[in-house]
N, C-alpha and C positions, 0 to 999 in steps of 0.2 A: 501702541499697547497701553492698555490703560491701567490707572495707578490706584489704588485706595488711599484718599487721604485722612489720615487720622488724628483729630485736634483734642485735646487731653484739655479738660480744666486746669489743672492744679499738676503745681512742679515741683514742689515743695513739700512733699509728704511720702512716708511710704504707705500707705493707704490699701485697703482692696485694688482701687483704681490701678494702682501702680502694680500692684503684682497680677492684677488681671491684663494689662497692656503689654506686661512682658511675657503674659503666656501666650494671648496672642499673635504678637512675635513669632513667640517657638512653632506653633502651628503653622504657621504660615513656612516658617522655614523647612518644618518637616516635609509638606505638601512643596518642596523647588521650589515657591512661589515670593521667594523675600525680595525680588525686585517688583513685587504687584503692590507692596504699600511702600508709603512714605510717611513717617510717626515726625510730627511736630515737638519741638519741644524748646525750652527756654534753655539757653547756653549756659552752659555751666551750673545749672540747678540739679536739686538733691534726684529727682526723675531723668536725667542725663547722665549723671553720676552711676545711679542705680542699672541701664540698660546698658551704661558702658561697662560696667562690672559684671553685665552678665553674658560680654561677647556680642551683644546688638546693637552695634553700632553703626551697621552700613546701610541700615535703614533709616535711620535720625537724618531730620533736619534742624541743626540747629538755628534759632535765633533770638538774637544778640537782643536783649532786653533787659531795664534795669528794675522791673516789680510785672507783677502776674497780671495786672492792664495791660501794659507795654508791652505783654509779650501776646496778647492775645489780640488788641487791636491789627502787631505785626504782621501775626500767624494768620488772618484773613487778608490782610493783603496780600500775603505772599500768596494765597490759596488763589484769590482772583486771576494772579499771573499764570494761573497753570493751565493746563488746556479743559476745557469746558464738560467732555467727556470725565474728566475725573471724580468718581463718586466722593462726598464728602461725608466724614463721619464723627461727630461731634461727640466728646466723651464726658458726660456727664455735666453739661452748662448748666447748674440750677443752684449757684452764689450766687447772691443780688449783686455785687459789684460789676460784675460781668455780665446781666444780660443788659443793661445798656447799651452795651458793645455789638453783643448779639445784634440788638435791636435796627442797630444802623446798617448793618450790614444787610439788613433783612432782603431789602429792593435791592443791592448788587447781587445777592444770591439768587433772587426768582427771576429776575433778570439773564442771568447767566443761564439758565433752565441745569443747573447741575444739580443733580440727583442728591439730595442731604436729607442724613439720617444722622438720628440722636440714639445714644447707650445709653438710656436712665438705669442708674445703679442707687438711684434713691429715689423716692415715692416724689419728689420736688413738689413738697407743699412746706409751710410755711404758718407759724399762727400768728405771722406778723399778715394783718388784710390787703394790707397794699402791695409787699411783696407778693404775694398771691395771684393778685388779678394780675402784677406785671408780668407773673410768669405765662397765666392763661394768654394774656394778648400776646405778646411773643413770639408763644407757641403757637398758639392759634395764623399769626401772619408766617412763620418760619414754615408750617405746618410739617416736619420733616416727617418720614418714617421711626416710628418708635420702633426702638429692641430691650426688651429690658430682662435684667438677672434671675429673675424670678418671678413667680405667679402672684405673688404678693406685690411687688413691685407695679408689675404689668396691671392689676387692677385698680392701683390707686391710680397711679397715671392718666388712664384711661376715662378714669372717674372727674379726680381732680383736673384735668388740662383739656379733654375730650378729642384726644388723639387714638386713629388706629394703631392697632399693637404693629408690628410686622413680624416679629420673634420675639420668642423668650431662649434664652441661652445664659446656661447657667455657667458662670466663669470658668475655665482651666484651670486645671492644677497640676507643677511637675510632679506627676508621678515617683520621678528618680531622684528627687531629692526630699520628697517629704515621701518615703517609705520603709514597711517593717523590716522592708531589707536589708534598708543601707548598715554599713560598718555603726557602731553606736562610737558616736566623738568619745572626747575629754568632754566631761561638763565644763561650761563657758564657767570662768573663775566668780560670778556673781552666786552663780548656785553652789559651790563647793561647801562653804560654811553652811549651808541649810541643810545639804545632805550629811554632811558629817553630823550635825546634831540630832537625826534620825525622824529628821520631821519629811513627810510625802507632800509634793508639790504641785500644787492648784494653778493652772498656769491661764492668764488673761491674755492676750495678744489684744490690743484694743487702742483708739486713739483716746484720748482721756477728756473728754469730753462734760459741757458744764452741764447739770442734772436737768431735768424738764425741757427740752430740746425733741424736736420730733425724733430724730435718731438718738432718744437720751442712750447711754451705754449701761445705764444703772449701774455703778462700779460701785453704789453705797451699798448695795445689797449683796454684794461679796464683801464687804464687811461682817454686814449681820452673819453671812452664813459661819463666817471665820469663827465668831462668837459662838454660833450654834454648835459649830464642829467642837469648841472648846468645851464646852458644856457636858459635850456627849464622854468627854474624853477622848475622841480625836485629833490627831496630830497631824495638824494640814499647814503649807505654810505659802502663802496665796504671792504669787509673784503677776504683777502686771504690767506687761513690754509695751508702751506705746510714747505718742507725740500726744505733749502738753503745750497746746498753744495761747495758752489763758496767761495774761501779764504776771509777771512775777509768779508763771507758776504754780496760780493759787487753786484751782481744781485738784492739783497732788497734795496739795497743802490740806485741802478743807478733808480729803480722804484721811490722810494720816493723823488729824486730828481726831476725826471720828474714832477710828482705830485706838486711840489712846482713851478718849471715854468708853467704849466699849472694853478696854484693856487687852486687847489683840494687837496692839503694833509691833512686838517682836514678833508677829506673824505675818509681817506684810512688805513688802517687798516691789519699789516701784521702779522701773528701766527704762531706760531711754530706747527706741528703734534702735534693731540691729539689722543686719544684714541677713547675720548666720541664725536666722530665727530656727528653723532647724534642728539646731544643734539644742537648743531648750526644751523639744517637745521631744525630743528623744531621752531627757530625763525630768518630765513631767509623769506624774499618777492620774491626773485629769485635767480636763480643760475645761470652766466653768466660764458659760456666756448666760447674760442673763438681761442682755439689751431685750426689750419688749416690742419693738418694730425694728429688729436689726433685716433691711431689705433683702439680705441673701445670707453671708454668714458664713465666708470665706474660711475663717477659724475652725469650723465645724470638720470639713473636709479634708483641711492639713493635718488634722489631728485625728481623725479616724482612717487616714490614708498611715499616718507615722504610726499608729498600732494604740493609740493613747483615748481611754473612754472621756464621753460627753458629758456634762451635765448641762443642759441648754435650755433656754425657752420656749415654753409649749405654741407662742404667737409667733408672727410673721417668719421670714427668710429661716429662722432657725429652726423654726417648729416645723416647716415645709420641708426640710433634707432632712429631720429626722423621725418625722411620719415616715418616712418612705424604708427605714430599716432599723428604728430604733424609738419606736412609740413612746416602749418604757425610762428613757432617757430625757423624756419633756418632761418639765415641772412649770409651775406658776413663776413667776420670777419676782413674786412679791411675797411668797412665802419660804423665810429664809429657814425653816425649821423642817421644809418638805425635803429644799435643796440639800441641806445635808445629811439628809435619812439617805437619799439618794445617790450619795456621795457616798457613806458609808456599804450601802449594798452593792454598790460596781465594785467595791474591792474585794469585798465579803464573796462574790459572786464571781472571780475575775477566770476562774478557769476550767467554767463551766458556759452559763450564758453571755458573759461580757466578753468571751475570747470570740464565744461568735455571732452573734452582733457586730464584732470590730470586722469579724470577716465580710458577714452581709453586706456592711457598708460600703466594705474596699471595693465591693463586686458593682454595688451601686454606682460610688465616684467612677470606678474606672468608663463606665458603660456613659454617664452623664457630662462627665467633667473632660472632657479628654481633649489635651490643644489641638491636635490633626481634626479633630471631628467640628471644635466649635469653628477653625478657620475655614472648614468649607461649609459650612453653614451660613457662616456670616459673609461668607464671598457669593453662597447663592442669594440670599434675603438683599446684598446691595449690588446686583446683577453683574458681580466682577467674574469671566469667567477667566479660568486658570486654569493652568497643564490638564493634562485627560491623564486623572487618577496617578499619578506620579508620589511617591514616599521615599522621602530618606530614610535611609536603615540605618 
């Protein structure tokens, strides 16, 4: 019987990556089918942590590594020992550190004749020139079958590396826990003071990221808007959840200094990854993303699944899921003064067009995003076949 193997970049972050490998999972589980993969991952890392928290643990394999090389030189070995029929599916390899690695392994792979396929969940370019070409050559000898998140995604790719597409699949999302239905928590104790002082909250989910970077997150430009809203006489008070991997910190640093000349940093509010992300967007007023080539825009669909309006970038990944139910919802992400005209009309608006808009969306994720649909999808594209139509209820 044959198995799908699934090799994750990165272990160490809670990422899109990481929440789309656990929906994955679910799908797969739904569909009987959770003995047809086997998910790689580094022992005891924050992505091991994470699926064992979420109950999915008897698909892991773990191994024993002491940094994100080590685990990943391992994790192709261990792969070589498996039987040859086993499809392989490579989750997002486009760090420079790692395709090195990639690289050596390239001739035991086409050697083996196993069937390897890549998840680009980011356009993997680069404006560094030499990382660039490393990637084209790479790719070019790995030649796997491409899947990538999005139409945006799928075209840089395709552009940049000149590989076939083979799918686009736009990540899972649990419906049952990021929805209008669920029970509404306690606010997590970090929002309680914000809410009692009657300010509405702009909520960022985002890794924090240094500015000018192909995936830059633009987090200075929720600044300005912070400013704009102040101006207007809006009371907005912008909270942004992610991982800061910059030394000392200093990406959250050079934000909250901005803040302070601007004079908005008792509006701003920076957090570490949680787990119970959830439980935040069930008392957010909006979610404001304004990355400018964010590849798909996971955020987008937590938040319009939990009942919570958009204000998003009218470019790549973001602008792409909300063409499709929520046009009026893009702005420029460089005009901080559009962003919160548009901020203030969702509210203005919220229970007449904004309540259904939130609806159309839910209609859209449900039909797009769905873990049972994307796991038999991505088992027909890497020719794993599994149970005849089977669903856990």
């Amino acid at each position: 019987m044959e198995k799908l193997i699934i090799l994750p970049s990165w272990c160490e972050s809670l990422g899109g990556m990481t929440v789309s490998l656990s929906m994955t999972i679910a799908g797969f589980d739904k569909l009987q089918s959770l003995d047809r993969i086997s998910v790689l991952v580094k022992a005891n890392s924050l992505l091991e942590n994470y699926l064992q928290h979420q109950g999915q643990g008897d698909c892991l394999q773990p191994i024993v590594a002491t940094d994100g090389a080590q685990f990943y030189e391992r994790a192709l070995k261990w792969v070589a020992q498996q039987p040859r029929d086993y499809p392989l599916l490579i989750e997002n390899c486009t760090t420079l550190y790692l395709l090195p690695i990639l690289a050596r392994n390239i001739l035991q792979l086409k050697l083996s004749r196993r069937r390897v396929y890549h998840c680009f969940r980011d356009a993997a370019y680069s404006y560094n020139l030499g990382g660039n070409l490393l990637r084209k050559l790479i790719f070019a000898g790995l030649a796997p079958g491409a899947i990538c998140n999005s139409q945006f995604t799928s075209e840089k790719v395709a552009k940049n590396l000149g590989l076939k597409i083979k799918g686009i699949l736009y990540p899972p999302l649990e419906r049952e826990k990021f929805s209008i239905r669920s029970p509404k928590s306690e606010a997590p104790s970090e929002l309680k003071p914000i809410l009692a002082s009657g300010a509405k909250i702009m909520l960022t989910p985002t890794r924090i990221s240094k500015p000018g970077q192909i995936n830059d997150k633009n987090l200075r430009g929720l600044i300005l808007v912070l400013a704009k809203l102040k101006e207007l006489g809006a009371n907005y008070h912008s909270v942004i959840i992610g991982q800061d991997h910059s030394p000392e910190q200093i990406n959250s640093k050079n934000l909250l200094q901005l803040a302070m000349e601007l004079k908005v940093s008792e509006r701003l509010t920076i957090l570490p990854p949680s787990f119970s992300i959830p439980d935040y967007y069930q008392h957010a007023n909006v979610l404001v993303t304004l990355a400018p080539r964010e590849p798909f825009g996971r955020t987008v669909v937590e938040a319009v699944s939990s009942g919570v309006p958009v204000v998003g970038s009218c470019t790549g990944g973001i602008g792409e899921i909300l063409s499709n139910f929520a046009p009026h919802w893009m702005v420029n992400p460089e005009d901080p003064q559009a962003v919160a005209q548009t901020i203030i009309e969702l509210e203005r608006n919220y229970h007449d067009q904004t309540s259904q808009t939130l609806l159309k969306g839910q209609q859209w994720i449900e039909a797009n995003c769905n873990p049972q649909e994307y796991a038999r999808k991505l088992a027909k594209i890497v020719d794993l076949d599994l149970k005849p139509e089977t669903v856990k209820l």
